[in-house]
VEXDREN-2710 file (C-alpha; in Angstrom, 1 decimal):
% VEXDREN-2710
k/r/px/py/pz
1/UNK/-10.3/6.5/-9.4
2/UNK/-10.4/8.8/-12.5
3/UNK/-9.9/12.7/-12.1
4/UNK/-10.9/15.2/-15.0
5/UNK/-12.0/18.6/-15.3
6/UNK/-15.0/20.2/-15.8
7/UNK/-14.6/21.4/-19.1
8/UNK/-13.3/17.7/-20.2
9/UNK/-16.2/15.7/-18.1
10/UNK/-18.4/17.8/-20.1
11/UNK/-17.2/17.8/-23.6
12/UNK/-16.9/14.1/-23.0
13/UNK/-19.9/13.0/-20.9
14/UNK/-21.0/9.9/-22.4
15/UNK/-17.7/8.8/-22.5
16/UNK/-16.7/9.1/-18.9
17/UNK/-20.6/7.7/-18.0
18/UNK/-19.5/4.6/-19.4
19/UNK/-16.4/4.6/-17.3
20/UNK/-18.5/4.9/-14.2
21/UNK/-19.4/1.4/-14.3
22/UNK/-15.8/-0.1/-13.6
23/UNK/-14.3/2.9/-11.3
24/UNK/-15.3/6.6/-9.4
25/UNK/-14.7/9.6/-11.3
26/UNK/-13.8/12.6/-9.3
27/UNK/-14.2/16.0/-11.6
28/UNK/-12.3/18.9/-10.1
29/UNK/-12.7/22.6/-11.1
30/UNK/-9.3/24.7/-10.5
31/UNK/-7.3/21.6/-9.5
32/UNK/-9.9/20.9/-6.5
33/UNK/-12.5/17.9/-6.6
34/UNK/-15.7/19.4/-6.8
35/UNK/-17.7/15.8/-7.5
36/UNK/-17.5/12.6/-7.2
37/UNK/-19.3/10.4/-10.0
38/UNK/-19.8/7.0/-9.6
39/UNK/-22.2/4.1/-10.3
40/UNK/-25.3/3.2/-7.4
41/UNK/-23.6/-0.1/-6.6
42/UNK/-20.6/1.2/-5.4
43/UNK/-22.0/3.9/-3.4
44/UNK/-24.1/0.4/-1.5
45/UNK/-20.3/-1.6/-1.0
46/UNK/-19.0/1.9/0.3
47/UNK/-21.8/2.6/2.9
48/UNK/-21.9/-1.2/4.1
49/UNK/-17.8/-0.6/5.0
50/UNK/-18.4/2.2/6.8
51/UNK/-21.6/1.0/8.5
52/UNK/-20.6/-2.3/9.5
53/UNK/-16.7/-2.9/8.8
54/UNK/-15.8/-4.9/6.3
55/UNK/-18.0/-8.2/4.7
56/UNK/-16.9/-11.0/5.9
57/UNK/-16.5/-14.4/3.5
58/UNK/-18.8/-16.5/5.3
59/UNK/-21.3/-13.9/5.0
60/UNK/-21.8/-13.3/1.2
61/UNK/-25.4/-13.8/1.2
62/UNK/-26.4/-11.3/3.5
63/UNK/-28.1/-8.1/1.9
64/UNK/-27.6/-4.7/2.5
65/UNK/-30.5/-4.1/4.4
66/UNK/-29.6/-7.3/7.2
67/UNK/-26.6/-5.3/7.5
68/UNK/-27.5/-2.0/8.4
69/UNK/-30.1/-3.5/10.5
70/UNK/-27.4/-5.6/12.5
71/UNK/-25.6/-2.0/12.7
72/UNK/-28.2/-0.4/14.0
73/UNK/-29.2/-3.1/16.6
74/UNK/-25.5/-3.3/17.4
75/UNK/-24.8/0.5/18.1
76/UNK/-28.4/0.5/20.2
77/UNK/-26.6/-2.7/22.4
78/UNK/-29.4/-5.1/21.6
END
């Protein structure tokens, strides 16, 4: 995970939108993280681990949708 200020993230925008793809930028303002920038796929992987653990090898073709719905069942006790 990246870390950059305000005044950096916006003098270099493009450059740091391109970054998003391979890691989470976090953009602080006065030494404290303010944002946290990162691309849509990510923000899926890190909602299934804290929804449902973590994904299991035998399980690589499930989608994130069977998931949450196994969560939800699960945490109901069906």
């Amino acid at each position: 995970m990246c870390n950059v200020n305000v005044t950096e993230f916006r003098n270099n925008i493009f450059h740091y939108l391109n970054m998003i793809t391979n890691e989470s930028i976090n953009i602080t303002k006065n030494g404290e993280v303010v944002a946290v920038l990162s691309s849509p796929e990510s923000n899926y992987y890190n909602t299934l681990i804290r929804l449902c653990g973590c994904l299991k090898d035998d399980e690589p073709e499930k989608s994130y949708d069977e998931m949450i719905g196994e969560e939800i069942l699960k945490r109901c006790g069906f």
